[in-house]
C-alpha positions in Angstrom: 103.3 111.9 93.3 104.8 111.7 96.5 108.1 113.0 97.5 110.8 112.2 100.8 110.1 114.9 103.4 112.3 118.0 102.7 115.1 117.8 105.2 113.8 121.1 105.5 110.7 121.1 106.6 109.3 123.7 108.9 107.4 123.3 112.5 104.4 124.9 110.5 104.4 121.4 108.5 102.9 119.4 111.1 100.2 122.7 111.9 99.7 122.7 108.3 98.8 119.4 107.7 96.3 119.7 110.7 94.4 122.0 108.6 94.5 120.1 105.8 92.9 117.1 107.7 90.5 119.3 109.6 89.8 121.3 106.4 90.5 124.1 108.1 91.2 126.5 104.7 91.1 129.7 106.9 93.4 128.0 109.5 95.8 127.1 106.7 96.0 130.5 105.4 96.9 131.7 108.9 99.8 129.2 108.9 101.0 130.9 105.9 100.6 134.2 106.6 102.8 133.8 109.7 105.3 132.2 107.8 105.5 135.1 105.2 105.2 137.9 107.8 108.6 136.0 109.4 109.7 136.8 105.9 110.3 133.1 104.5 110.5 133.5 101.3 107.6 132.2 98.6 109.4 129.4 97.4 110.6 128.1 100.8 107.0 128.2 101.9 106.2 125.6 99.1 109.1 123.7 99.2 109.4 123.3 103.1 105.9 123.8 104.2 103.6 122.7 101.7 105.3 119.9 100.2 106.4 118.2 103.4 102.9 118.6 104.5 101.3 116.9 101.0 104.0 113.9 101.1 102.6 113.0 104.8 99.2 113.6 103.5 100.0 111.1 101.1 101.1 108.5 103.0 98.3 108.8 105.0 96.2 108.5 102.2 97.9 105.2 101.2 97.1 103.9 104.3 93.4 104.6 103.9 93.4 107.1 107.2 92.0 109.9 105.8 88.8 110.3 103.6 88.5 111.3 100.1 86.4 114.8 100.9 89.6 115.3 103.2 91.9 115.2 100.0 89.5 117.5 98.0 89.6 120.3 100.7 93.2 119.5 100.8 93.7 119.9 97.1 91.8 123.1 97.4 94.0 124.5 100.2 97.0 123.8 98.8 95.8 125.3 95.7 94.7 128.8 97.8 98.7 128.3 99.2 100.1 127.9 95.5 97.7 131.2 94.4 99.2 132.9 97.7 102.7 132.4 97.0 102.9 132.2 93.1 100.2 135.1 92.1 102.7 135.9 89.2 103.0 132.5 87.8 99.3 132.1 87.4 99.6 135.5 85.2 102.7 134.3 83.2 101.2 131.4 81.6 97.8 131.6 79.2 95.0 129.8 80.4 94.3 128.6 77.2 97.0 126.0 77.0 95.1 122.7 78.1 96.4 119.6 80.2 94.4 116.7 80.3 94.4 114.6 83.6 93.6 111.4 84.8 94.1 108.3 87.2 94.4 104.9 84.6 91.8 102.3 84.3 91.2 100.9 87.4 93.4 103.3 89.5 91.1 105.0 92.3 94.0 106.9 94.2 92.9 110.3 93.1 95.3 112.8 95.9 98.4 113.1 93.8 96.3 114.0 90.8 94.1 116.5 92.8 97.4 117.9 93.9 98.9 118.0 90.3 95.9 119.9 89.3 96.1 122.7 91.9 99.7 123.2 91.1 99.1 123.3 87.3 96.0 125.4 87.4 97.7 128.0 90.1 100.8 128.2 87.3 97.9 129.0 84.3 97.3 125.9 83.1 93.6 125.0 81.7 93.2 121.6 83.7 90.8 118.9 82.3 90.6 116.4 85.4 88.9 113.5 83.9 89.1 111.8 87.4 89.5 107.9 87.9 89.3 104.8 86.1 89.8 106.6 82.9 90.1 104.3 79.7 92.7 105.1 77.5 90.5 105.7 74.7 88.6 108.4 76.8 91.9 110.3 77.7 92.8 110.6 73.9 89.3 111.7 73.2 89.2 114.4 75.9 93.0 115.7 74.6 91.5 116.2 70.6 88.4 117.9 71.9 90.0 120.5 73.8 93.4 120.5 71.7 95.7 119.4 74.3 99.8 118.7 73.7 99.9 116.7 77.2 98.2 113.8 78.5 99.3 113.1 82.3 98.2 109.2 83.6 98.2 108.6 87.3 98.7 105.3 88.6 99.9 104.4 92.6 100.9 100.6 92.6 102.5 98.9 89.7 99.6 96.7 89.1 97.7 99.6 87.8 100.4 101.3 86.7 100.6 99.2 83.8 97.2 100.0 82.1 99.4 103.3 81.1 100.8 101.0 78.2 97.4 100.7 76.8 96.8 104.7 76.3 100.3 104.9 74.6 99.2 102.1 72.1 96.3 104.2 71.8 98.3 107.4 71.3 100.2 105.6 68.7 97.4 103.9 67.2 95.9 106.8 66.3 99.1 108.6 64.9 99.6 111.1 67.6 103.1 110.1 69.0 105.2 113.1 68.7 102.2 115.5 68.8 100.8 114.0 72.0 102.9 113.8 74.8 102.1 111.4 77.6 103.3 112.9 81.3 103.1 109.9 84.4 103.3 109.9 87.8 102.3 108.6 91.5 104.2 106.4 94.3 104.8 104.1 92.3 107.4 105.7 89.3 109.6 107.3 92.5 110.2 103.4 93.5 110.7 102.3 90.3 112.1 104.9 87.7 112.3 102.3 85.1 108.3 102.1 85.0 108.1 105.3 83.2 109.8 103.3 80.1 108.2 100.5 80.5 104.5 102.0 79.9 105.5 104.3 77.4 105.9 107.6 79.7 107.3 110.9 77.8 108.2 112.1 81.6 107.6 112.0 85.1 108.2 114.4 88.4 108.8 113.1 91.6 106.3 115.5 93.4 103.8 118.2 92.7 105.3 121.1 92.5 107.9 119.4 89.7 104.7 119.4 87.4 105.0 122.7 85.5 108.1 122.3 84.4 107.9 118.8 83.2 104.5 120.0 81.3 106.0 123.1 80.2 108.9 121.2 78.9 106.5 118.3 77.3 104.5 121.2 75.4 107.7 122.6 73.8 108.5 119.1 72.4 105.0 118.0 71.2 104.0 121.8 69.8 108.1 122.9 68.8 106.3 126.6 70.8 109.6 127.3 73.7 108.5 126.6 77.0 107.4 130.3 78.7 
């Protein structure tokens, strides 16, 4: 779920990202504490620190340079960043309102959806991460046992992107369209929007922090409860 670099981006960016290769979490929280005591506000920090920093993560992931550990700690600081900035939007949503995640069958490009997870579990959500190479009969499972509205399928290339299509048949098989709603993303939908169709997709976000809403929004639709 990659994003363009904000135009915005901060010197702290490139620090930032340092950490997050060095898994440096304390080092990382320094970088934001000197951003906040120069008084940038909360959302700037995310948009034009973090972010930036998780896009060139990203592509550095996609060119097989950094490790998987190295994406977990990242995950994890970006997650203490998100808890740091956003305390009140971890209080404003229920933890009991389940999301379950997943990269498709045969999709092993776990970042985005380790990102995706921090953001959604630092705004309340109750994250099922079923990790990769998740059959679609396995996501559907997951989303009955723990009563879940929202389904969100990770894919990177097209070529895996594809295998989406076989958990909507699924969804739909089993009479859940409607009640079931089925959230995509990674690199892949940002280059080609029309994907998101084509498998069956109720919605996508171009980066992380665009995940709330579109699961907030998803919920609304699947439970008719208004989006919080």
């Amino acid at each position: 779920m990659n994003s363009p670099t904000s135009p915005n981006a901060r010197p702290g960016t490139s620090r930032l990202l340092d950490m997050m290769i060095n898994a440096d979490r304390a080092g990382a929280a320094s970088v934001i504490e000197q951003a906040i005591a120069e008084g940038i506000p909360p959302g700037r920090i995310i948009a034009d620190l973090l972010d930036p920093a998780l896009t060139r993560l990203g592509r550095l992931w996609g060119l097989e340079t950094v490790s998987l550990a190295q994406t977990f700690v990242a995950a994890k600081i970006a997650e203490d960043i998100l808890l740091r900035c956003m305390p009140e939007v971890g209080a404003s949503v229920p933890h009991n309102r389940p999301v379950v995640l997943g990269n498709i069958e045969d999709d092993f490009h776990s970042l985005g959806r380790r990102i995706v997870g921090s953001f959604l579990r630092a705004a309340g959500w109750d994250v099922h991460d079923l990790g990769n190479d998740v059959l679609a009969e396995h996501f559907v499972d997951k989303a009955l046992e723990v009563g879940a509205s929202v389904i969100g399928a990770s894919a990177m290339m097209q070529t895996t992107a594809l295998n989406i299509r076989k958990l909507r048949d699924r969804i739909d098989a089993r009479g859940l369209n409607g009640r079931l709603k089925l959230a995509v993303g990674g690199a892949v939908f940002n280059w080609r929007p029309d994907l998101v169709a084509e498998v069956g997709g109720d919605g996508t976000t171009t980066n992380a922090a665009g995940a709330d809403a579109l699961l907030r929004r998803l919920h609304a639709e699947a439970t008719g409860v208004g989006a919080p």
